[in-house]
NUZABA-654506 format. One line per field, with one value per residue (C-alpha): x, y negated, z negated; residue in one letter; residue number from 0; chain. Coordinates in steps of 0.2 Angstrom, whole numbers, padded with zeros to 4 digits. Last residue first. Layout:
BEGIN
u c(X/...)
v c(Y/...)
w c(Z/...)
type c(A/...)
seq c(NUM/...)
mol c(A/...)
***
This chain:
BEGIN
u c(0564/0556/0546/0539/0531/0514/0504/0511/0516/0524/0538/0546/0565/0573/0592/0599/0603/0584/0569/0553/0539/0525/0509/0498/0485/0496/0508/0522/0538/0552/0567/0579/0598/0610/0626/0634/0630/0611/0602/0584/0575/0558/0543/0530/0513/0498/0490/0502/0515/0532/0546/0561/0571/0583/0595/0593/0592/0577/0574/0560/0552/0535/0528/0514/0498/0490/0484/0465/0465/0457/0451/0443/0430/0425/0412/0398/0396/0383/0386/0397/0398/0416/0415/0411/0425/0427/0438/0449/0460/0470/0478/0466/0475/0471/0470/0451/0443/0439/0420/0418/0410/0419/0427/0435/0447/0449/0467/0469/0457/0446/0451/0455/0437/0431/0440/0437/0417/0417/0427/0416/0400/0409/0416/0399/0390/0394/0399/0407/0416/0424/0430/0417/0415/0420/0403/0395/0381/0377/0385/0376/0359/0349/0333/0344/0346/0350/0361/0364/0349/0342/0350/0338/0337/0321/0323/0336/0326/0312/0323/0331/0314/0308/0326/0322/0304/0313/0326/0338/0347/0365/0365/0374/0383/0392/0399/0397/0399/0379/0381/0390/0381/0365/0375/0380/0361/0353/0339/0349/0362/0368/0383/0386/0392/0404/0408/0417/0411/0416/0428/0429/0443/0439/0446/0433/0420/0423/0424/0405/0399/0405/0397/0380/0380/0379/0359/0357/0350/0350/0364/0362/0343/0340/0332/0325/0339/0336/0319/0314/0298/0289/0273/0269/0280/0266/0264/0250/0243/0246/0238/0223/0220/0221/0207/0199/0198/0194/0180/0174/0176/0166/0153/0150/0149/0136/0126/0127/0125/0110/0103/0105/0093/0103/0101/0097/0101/0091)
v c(-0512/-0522/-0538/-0541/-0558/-0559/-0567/-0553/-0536/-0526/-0511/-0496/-0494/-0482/-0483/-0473/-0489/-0493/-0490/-0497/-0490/-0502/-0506/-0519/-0506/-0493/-0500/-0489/-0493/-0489/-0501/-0501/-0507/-0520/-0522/-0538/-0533/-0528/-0535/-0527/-0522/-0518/-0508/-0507/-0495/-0499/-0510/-0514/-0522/-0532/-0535/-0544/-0540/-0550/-0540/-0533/-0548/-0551/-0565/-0555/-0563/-0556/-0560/-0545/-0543/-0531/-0514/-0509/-0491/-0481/-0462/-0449/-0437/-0422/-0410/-0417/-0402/-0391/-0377/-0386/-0374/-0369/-0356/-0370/-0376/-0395/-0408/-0419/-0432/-0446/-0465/-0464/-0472/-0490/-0486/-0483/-0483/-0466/-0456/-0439/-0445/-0463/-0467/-0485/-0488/-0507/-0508/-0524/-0536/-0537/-0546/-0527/-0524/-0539/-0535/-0517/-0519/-0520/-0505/-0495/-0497/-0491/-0477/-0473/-0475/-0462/-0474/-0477/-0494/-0493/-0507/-0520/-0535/-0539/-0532/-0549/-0541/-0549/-0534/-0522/-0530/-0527/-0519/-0519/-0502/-0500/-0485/-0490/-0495/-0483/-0469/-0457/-0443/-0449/-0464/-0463/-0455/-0468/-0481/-0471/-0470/-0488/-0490/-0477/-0483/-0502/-0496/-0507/-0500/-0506/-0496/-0502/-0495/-0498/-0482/-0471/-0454/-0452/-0468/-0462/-0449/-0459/-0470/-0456/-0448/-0463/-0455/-0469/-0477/-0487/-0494/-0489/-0500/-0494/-0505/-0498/-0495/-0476/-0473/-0467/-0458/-0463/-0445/-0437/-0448/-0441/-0426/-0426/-0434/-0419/-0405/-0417/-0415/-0430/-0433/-0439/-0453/-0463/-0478/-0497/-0501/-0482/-0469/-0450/-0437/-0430/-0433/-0445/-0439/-0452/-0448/-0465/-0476/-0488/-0495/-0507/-0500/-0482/-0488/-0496/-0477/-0469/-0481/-0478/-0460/-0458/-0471/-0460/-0443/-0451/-0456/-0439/-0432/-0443/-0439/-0420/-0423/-0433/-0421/-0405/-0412/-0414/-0403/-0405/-0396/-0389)
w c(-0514/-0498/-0500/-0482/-0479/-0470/-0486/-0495/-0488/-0500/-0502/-0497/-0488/-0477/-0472/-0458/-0448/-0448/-0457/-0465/-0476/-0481/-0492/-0489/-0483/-0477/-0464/-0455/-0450/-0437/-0433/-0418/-0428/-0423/-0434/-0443/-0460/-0455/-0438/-0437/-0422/-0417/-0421/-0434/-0433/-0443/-0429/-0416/-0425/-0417/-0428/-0429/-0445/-0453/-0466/-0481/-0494/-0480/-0469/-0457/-0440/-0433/-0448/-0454/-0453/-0467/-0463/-0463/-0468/-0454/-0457/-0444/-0447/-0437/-0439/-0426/-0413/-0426/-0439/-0451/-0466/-0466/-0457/-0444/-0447/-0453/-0443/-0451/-0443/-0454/-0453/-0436/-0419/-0413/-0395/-0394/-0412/-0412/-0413/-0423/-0439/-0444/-0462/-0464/-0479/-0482/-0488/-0481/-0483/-0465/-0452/-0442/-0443/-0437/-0420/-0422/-0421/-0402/-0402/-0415/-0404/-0389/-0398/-0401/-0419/-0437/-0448/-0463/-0473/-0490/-0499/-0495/-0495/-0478/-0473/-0468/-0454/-0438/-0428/-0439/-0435/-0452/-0463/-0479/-0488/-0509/-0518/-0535/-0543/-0534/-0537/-0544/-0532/-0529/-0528/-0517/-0506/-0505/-0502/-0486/-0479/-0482/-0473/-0457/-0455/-0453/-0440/-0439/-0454/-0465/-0481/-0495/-0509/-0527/-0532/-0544/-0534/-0534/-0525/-0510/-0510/-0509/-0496/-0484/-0483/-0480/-0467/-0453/-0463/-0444/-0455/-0472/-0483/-0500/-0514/-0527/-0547/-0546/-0533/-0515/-0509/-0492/-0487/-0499/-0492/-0476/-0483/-0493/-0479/-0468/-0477/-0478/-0458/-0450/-0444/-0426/-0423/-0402/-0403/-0403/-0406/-0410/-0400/-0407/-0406/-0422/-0426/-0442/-0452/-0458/-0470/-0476/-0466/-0461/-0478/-0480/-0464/-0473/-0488/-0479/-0469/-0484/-0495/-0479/-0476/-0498/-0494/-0479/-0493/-0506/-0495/-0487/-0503/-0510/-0492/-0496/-0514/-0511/-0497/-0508/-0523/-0538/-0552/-0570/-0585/-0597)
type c(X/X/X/X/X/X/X/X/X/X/X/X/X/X/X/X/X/X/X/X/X/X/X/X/X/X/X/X/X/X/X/X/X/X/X/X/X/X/X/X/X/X/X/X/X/X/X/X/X/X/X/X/X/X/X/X/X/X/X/X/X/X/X/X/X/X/X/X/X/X/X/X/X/X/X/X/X/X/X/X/X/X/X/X/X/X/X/X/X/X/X/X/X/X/X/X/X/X/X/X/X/X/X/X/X/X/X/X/X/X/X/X/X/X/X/X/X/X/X/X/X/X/X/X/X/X/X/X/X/X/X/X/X/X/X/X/X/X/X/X/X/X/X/X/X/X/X/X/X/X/X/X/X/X/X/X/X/X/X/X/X/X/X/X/X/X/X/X/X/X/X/X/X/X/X/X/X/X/X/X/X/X/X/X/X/X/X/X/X/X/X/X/X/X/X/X/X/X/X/X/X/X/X/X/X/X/X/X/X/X/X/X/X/X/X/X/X/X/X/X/X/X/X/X/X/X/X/X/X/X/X/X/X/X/X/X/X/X/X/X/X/X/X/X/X/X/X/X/X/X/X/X/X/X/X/X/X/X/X/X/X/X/X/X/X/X)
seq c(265/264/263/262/261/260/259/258/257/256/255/254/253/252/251/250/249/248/247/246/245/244/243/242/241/240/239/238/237/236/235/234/233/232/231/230/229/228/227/226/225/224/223/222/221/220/219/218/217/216/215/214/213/212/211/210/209/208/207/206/205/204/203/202/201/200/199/198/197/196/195/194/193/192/191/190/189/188/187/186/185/184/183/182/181/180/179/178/177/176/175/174/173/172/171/170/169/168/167/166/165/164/163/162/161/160/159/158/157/156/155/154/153/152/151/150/149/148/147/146/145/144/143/142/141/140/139/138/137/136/135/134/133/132/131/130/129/128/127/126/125/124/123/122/121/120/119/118/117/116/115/114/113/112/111/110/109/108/107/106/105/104/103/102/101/100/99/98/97/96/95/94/93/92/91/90/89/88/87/86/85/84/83/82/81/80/79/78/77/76/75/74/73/72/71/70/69/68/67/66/65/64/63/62/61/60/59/58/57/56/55/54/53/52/51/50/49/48/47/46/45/44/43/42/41/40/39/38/37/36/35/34/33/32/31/30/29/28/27/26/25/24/23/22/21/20/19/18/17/16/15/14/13/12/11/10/9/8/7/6/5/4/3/2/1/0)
mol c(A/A/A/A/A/A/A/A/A/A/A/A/A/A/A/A/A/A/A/A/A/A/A/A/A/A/A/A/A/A/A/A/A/A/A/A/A/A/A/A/A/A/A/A/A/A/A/A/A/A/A/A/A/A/A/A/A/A/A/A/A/A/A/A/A/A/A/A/A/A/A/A/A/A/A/A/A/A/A/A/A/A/A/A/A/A/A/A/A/A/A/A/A/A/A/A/A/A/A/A/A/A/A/A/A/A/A/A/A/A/A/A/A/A/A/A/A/A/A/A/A/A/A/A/A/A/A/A/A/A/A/A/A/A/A/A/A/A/A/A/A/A/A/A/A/A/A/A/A/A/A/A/A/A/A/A/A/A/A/A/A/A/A/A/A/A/A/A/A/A/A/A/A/A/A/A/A/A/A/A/A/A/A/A/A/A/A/A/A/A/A/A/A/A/A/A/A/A/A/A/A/A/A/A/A/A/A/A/A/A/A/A/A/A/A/A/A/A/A/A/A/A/A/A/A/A/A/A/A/A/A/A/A/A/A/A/A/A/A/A/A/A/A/A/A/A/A/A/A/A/A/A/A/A/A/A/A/A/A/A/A/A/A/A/A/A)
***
């Protein structure tokens, strides 16, 4: 024989079940404020309004960084953290760098997910007060007048620091490389082009080389000047990659090192 509850109790029993069930919900969600964030592209930043880059493009930007396992790669404005769990699914070490609290508790909860975690962490931080001279790869997707007031710090960094930026330049310092993504290719929206920096070393003004004495003037990765060589004058040409760099004059072209500002040419 079974018995039954009268109506009125399972009525009032339900009703209490389901206020503790609306206020054990409304705790967790003043515990956690995040629960159920949806960011909007377009929706306003502390620097720069969000807009997603297109996973097609994260993938090529990080392509052209040529991002290793067991590197440290940061992120700057990590926004929905997209860039720095790829980056971590690739082995690497990386950091996301998030003003917007909802958007880092969001990004933590991805990588977990895709179960990176361990890899893949985000910090609640002003990217103009952050230490990123860490790392080895640096990307970004903020306006060019966000990227020119970085470039100072930027430039101090260690040579051969590869810097990744969606769409947006770095004024006159041009990109090392410049690839945009067809739409046939997958990138359907107006943000399909990344550009790629390597940090080049400084380099003395003045040369005393076995080769000849150089006096040189650099404007970012690009060398100029003239050299005297056995007794002749020559205009020079060079690039810088990284510490790495190519010099010529008098129809002669040599490779070789920059360390502590000294060339060391082969």
């Amino acid at each position: 024989m079974h018995a039954f509850a009268p109506v009125r109790t399972v009525r009032r029993t339900g009703l209490a079940l389901a206020l503790a069930g609306a206020a054990t919900f409304a705790f967790a969600q003043a515990q956690n404020p995040t629960v159920g964030y949806e960011p909007r592209s377009g929706q306003e930043g502390k620097d720069v309004v969000w807009v997603p880059t297109p996973q097609v493009l994260v993938d090529r930007m990080l392509d052209m960084a040529q991002v290793k396992p067991g590197e440290f790669v940061m992120d700057l404005g990590s926004g929905d953290g997209r860039t720095v769990i790829t980056a971590a699914k690739r082995g690497a070490r990386a950091v996301g760098v998030e003003y917007n609290p909802d958007m880092v508790a969001l990004s933590k909860r991805a990588a977990e997910k895709e179960g990176v975690a361990g890899k893949a962490t985000f910090m609640k931080a002003d990217l103009f007060e952050t230490d990123f001279s860490k790392a080895d790869v640096i990307t970004m997707f903020l306006l060019p007048t966000i990227n020119l007031k970085l470039r100072p710090k930027i430039l101090e960094l260690k040579p051969g620091t590869r810097i990744v930026s969606n769409s947006f330049d770095m004024g006159d310092w041009a990109a090392d490389q410049t690839d945009t993504i067809p739409q046939e290719k997958g990138c359907n929206v107006s943000w399909c082009t990344a550009l790629l920096w390597i940090v080049p070393a400084k380099v003395d003004s003045v040369q005393k080389l076995p080769q000849g004495e150089f006096r040189l003037v650099q404007q970012y990765q690009e060398l100029s000047g003239t050299a005297r060589i056995e007794g002749t004058n020559h205009l020079v040409k060079g690039k810088i990659r990284g510490d790495e760099v190519t010099l010529s004059a008098g129809g002669k072209t040599w490779k070789g090192k920059v360390r502590a500002g000294k060339l060391e040419l082969n």
